[in-house]
C-alpha positions in Angstrom: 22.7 -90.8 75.5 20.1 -88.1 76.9 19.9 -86.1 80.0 16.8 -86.7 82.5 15.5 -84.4 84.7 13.7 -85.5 87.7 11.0 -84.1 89.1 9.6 -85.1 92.8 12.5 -85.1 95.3 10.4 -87.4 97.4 10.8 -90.7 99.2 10.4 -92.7 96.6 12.4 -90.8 93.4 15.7 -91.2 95.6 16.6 -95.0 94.8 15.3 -94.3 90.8 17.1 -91.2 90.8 20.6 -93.1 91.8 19.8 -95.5 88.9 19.1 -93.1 86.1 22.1 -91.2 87.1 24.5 -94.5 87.0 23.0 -95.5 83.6 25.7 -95.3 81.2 22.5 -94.5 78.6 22.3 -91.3 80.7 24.2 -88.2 80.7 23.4 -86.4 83.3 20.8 -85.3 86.0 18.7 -82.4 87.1 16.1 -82.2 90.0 13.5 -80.2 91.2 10.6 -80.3 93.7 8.0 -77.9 95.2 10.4 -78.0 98.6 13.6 -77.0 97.7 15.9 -78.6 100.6 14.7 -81.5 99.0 16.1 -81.2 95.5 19.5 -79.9 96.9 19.6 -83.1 99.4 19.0 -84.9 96.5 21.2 -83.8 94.1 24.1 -83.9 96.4 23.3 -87.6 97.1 23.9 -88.1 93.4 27.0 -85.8 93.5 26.7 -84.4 90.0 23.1 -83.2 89.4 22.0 -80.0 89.1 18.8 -78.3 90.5 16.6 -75.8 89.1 14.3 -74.2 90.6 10.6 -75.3 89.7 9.0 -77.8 86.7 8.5 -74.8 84.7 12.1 -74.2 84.8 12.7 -78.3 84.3 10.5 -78.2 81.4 12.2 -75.1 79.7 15.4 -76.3 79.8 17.4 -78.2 77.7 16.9 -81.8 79.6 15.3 -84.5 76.7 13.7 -86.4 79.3 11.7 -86.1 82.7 10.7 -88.8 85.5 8.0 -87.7 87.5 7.5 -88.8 91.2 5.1 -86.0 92.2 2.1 -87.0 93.9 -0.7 -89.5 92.4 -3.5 -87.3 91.5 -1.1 -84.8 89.6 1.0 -87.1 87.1 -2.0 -86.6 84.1 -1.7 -82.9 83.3 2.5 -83.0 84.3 3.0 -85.5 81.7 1.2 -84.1 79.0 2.7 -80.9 79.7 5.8 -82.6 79.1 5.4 -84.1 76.3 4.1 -81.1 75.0 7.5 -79.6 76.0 9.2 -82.1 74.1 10.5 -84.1 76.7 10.4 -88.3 76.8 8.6 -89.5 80.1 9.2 -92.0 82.8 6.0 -91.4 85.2 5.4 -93.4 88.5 2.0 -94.9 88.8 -1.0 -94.5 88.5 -0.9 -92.8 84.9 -3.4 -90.2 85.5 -6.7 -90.0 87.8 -9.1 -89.4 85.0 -10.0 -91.2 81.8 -10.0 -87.8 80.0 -6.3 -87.4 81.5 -5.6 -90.8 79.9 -6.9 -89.7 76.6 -4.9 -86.8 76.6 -1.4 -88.2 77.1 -2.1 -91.3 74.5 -2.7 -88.4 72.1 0.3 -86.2 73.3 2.5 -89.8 72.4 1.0 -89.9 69.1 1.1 -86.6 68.2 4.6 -86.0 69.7 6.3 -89.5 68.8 8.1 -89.3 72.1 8.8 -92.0 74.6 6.3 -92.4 77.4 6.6 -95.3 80.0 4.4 -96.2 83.4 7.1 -97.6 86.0 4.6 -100.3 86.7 6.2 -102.7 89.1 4.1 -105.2 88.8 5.4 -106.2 85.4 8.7 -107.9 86.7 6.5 -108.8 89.8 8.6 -112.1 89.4 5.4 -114.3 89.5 4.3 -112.1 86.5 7.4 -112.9 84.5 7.1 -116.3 85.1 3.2 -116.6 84.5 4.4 -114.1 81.1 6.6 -117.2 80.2 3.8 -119.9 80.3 1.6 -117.9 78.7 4.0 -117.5 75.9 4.7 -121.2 76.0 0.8 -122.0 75.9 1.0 -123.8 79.0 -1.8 -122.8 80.6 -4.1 -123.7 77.4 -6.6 -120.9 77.5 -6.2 -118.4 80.2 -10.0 -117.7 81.0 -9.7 -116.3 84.7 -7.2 -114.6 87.1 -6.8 -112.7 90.4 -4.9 -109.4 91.3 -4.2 -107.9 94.6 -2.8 -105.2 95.9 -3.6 -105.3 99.7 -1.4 -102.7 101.6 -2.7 -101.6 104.9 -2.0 -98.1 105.8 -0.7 -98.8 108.9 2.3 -100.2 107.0 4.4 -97.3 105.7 1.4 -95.4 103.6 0.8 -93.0 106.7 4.4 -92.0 107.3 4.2 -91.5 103.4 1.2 -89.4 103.0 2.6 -87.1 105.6 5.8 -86.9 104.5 4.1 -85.5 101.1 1.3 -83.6 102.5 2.1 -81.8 105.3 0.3 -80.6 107.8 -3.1 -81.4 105.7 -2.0 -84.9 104.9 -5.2 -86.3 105.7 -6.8 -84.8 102.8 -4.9 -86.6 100.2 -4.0 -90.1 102.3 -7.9 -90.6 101.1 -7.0 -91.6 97.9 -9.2 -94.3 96.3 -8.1 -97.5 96.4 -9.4 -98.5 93.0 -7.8 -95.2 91.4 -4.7 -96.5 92.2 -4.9 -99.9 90.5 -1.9 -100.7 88.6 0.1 -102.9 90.8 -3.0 -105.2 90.9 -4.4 -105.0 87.3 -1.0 -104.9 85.6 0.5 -108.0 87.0 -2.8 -110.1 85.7 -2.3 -108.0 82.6 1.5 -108.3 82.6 0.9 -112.3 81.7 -2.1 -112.2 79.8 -2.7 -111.0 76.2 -6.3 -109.3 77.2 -7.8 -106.3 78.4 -10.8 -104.9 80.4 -13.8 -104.3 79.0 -16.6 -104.1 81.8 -16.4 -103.8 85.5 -18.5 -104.2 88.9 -17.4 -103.3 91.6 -17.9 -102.7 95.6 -16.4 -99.8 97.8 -16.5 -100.6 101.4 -16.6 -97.6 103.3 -13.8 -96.7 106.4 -14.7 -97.1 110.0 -11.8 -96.5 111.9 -12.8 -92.4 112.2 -9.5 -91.1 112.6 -10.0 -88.2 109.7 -8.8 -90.7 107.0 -11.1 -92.1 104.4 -13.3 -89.3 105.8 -15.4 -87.5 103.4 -15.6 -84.5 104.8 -11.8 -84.3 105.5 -11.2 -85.8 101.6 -9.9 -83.9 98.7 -11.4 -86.8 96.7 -14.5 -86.9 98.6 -13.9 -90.7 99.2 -14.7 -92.6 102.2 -13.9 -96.0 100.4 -11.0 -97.9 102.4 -11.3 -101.2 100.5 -12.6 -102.5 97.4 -13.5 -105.3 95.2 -13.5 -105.1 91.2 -14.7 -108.3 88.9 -13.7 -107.2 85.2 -14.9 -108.8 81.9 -11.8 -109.2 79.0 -12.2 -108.6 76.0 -11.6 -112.7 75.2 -14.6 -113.7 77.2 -12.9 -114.6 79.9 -12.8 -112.2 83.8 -10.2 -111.1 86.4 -10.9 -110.1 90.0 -8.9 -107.5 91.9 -8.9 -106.1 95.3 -7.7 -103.1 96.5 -7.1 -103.5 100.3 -6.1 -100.5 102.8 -7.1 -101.9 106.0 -6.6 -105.5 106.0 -4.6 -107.4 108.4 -1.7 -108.2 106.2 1.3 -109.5 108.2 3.9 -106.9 107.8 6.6 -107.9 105.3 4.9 -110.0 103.4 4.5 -108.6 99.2 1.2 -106.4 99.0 0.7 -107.7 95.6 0.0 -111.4 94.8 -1.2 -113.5 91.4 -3.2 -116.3 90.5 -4.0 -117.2 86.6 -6.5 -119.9 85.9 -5.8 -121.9 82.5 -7.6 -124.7 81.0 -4.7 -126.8 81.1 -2.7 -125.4 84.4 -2.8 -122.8 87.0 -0.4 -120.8 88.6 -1.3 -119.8 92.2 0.4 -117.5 94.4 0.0 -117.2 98.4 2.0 -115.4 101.0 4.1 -118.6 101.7 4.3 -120.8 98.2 3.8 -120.4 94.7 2.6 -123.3 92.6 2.1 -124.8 89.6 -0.9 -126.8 89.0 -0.7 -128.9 85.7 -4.3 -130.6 84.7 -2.4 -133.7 83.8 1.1 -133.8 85.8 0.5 -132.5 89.4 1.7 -130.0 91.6 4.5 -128.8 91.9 6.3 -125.8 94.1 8.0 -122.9 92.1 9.1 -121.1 95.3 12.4 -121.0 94.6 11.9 -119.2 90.8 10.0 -116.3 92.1 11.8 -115.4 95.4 13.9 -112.6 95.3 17.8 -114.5 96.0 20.0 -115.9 92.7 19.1 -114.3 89.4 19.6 -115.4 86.1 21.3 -114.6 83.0 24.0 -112.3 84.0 27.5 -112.6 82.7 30.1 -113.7 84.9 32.8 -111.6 82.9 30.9 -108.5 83.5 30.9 -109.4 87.6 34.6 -110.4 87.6 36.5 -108.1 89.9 33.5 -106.9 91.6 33.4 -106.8 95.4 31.6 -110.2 96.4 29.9 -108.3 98.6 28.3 -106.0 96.0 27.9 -108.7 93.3 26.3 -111.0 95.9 23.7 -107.7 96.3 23.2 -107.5 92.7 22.0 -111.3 92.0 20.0 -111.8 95.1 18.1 -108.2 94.6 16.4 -110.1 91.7 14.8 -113.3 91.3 16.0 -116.6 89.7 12.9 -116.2 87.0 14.8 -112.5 85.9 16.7 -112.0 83.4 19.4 -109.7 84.0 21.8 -110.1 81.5 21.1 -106.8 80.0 21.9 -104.4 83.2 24.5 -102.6 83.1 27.7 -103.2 85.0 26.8 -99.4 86.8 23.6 -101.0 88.6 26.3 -103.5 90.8 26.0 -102.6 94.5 22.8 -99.4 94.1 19.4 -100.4 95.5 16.6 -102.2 94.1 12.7 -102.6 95.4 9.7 -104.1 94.5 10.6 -108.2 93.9 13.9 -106.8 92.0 11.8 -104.8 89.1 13.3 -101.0 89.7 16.5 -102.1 87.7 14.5 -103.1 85.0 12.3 -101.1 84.8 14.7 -98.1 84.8 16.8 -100.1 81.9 13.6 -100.6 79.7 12.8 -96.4 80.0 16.6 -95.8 79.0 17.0 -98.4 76.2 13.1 -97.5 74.9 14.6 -93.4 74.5 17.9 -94.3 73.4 16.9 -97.0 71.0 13.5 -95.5 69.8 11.6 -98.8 70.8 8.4 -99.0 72.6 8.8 -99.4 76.5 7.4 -102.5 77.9 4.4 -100.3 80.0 3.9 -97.8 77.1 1.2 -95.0 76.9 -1.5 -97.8 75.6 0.0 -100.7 78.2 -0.4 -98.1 80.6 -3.8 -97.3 80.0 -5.2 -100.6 80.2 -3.6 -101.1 83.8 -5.2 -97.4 85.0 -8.3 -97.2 83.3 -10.3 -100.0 84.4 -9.4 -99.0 87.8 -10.9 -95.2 87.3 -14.3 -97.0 86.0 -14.3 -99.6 88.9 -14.4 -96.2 91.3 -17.1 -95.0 89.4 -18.9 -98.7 89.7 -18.7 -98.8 93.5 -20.2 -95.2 93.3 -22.8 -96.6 91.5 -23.5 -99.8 94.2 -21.5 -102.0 91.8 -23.2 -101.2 88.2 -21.7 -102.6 85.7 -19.9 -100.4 83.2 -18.1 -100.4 80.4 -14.9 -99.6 80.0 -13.0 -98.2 76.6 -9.7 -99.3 75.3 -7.9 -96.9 73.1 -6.3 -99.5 71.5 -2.2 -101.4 70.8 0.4 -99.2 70.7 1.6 -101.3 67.2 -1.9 -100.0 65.5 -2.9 -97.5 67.5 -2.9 -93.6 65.3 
């Protein structure tokens, strides 16, 4: 067992929080953020945590872990320190906001031999774990092309967000480029396919609603980019295309990201209302059902015995029939999930990783293939879509 501090008392650190804290693989909690109500609110929520007063204090304490859930731009140089601080990571996305920020906290890993993991959603995006399973399989022959997206219009919770973070000066920072945050796109393409980036074009379109967003001279970032396009080149010869969408008339409630993988011998195509399987010499046929959050798989009815039907029913349905939860823990019956059923899992994979001393499934070098392409595709569309080349520091199993 280890102890976790988390640090960002946010929106979105309240329904991981509740999950490291149930862990059994956990043994306590501490919390801290810049605003302290919300690290007290917090850590009542979770009954036993304690709250100290600022990282600093987090980091010179006695916790073995931190999750941080501070804002985008930031989690770089709060991770390294971390590590640095001996402390195993769990760090929302995106990893870092600079390629030199990247660099740093795959050496910090190396150097440190601590646990690092990117809470990349994407990767049990359900039609990721099934497209990860015909890969595996070899049924799509040779993957040579896919799509990413990630097309979440502002108008659809990212404005309440940015000012819940920011303040008064929110506007500043809800001008973050799309492309520097590109992990929910790239890493369910990535999640399925054995490849990486190695080049990249790409086109920024630039905001004209004029309401101070997407506003250079109101950004932090200096970005007036609202959407943008990225075609990448993998390192097998084959390309992926993502975009990164913040005004875009989405209906609300339907999933921001979506997946298509193009194989030789089958596709598998994703839309807002079907997903489908295309087999070169057997038809079409409608997978739905597998990747729709409702009836998972794999869990053990003796564990569930004796829960309330109403909380086990909760449990099942929060994943999808493609997921394999067999290996949650019992504590995890009745507490929130998000994102097509992957916090659970991804929370799980953090906690066995430390425990167990295994590589996480996003690890430092997973991580950086998601995030780095989508700092050079910024740079591309800076650059009137020039195509660059992007570096690659490597696997994780031979990278030092």
């Amino acid at each position: 067992m280890f102890s976790l501090g988390i640090v960002g008392a946010g929106q979105f650190a309240g329904g991981f929080a509740k999950l490291f804290d149930a862990h059994p693989g956990v043994s306590r909690v501490t919390v801290t953020d810049l605003l302290a109500d919300r690290a007290t609110k917090l850590a009542s929520e979770l009954g036993r945590a304690a709250v100290v007063a600022d990282v600093e204090a987090m980091l010179a304490s006695d916790v073995d872990a931190v999750g941080i859930f501070t804002q985008r731009w930031t989690h770089g140089p709060l991770v390294v320190k971390a590590l640095r601080a001996g402390k195993h990571v769990y760090s929302a996305v995106p990893m870092a906001y600079t390629a030199e920020e990247i660099g740093a906290i795959i050496d910090a890993v190396r150097e440190t031999g601590l646990t690092y993991m990117m809470g990349e959603t994407s990767y049990y995006n359900p039609v990721t774990v099934l497209a990860r399973q015909k890969a595996a399989a070899g049924d799509f022959g040779r993957l040579f092309y896919a799509e990413g997206d990630y097309v979440h219009d502002m108008d659809h919770g990212f404005y309440a967000a940015y000012q819940y973070s920011g303040g008064a000066d929110w506007k500043r920072t809800a001008s973050f480029p799309p492309l520097k945050y590109p992990t929910h796109a790239i890493g369910g393409v990535l999640g399925a396919w054995g490849t990486h980036a190695i080049s990249v074009s790409a086109i920024g379109i630039p905001d004209q609603r004029q309401d101070g967003v997407f506003d250079t001279s109101v950004s932090m970032f200096g970005n007036d980019f609202s959407n943008a396009s990225a075609l990448f080149g993998t390192a097998d010869g084959g390309s992926l295309r993502t975009n990164e969408f913040r005004r875009v008339g989405l209906a609300e409630g339907v999933p921001e990201s979506r997946f298509t993988y193009y194989g030789t011998e089958g596709i598998l195509e994703q839309s807002a209302l079907a997903t489908v399987w295309h087999e070169r010499s057997g038809g079409l046929h409608d997978l739905s059902d597998l990747v729709r959050p409702g009836e998972a798989t794999g869990y053990d009815e003796a564990v569930l015995s004796g829960v309330d039907p109403k909380l086990r029913d909760s449990f099942v349905s929060g994943h999808a029939p493609v997921h394999d939860i067999s290996r949650l823990p019992r504590e995890f019956i009745g507490l929130g999930n998000g994102h097509m059923g992957s916090h659970h899992l991804l929370v799980d994979d953090f906690v066995t990783a430390v425990n167990k001393r295994e590589l996480p499934s996003v690890n430092a070098w997973v991580a950086a293939r998601y995030t780095l392409p989508g700092i050079v595709a910024h740079e591309s569309a800076l650059r009137d879509g020039e195509r660059l080349r992007i570096d690659d520091f490597g696997d994780a199993s031979t990278a030092g």
